[in-house]
N, C-alpha and C positions, 0 to 999 in steps of 0.2 A: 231623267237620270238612268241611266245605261247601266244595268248589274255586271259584274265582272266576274268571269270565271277563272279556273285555272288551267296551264296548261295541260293537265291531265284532265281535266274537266271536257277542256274543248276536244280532244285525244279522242276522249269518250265519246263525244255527241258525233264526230268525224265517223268513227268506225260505225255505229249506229245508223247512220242518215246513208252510209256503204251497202249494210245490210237491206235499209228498208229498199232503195234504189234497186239494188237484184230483184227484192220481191216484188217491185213495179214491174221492175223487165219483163221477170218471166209472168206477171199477169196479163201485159201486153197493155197497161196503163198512164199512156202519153203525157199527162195531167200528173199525175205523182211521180213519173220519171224529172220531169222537169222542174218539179215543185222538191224533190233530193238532190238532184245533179244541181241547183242553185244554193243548195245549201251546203253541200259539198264543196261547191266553191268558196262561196263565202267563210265556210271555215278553215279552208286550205290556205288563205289569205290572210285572216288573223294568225295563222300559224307559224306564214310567213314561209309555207313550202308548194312548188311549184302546184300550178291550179292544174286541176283534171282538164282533161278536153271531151267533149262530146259532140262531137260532128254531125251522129242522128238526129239531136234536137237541136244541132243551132248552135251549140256551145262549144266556141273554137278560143 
């Protein structure tokens, strides 16, 4: 069973999983860049707003 959140919920976790994503960048941490930018998308997609691209990992 799947808990549901709100859309302000998801809003949240989106902008959040944006920030941690930068502080992967700039650590220069391939493994958590790509472990946010998946999460990013996945919540860009419940949101139902177009998906990020990221081309340096793979994610077009």
């Amino acid at each position: 069973m799947s808990k549901k959140f709100t859309t302000g919920q998801t809003w949240g976790a989106l902008k959040k999983a944006w920030k941690a994503y930068k502080i992967a960048k700039v650590q220069n941490d391939r493994a958590k860049m790509t472990e946010y930018a998946n999460r990013i998308r996945t919540l860009q997609e419940e949101l139902g707003v177009e998906k990020a691209k990221f081309p340096d990992l793979g994610l077009n």
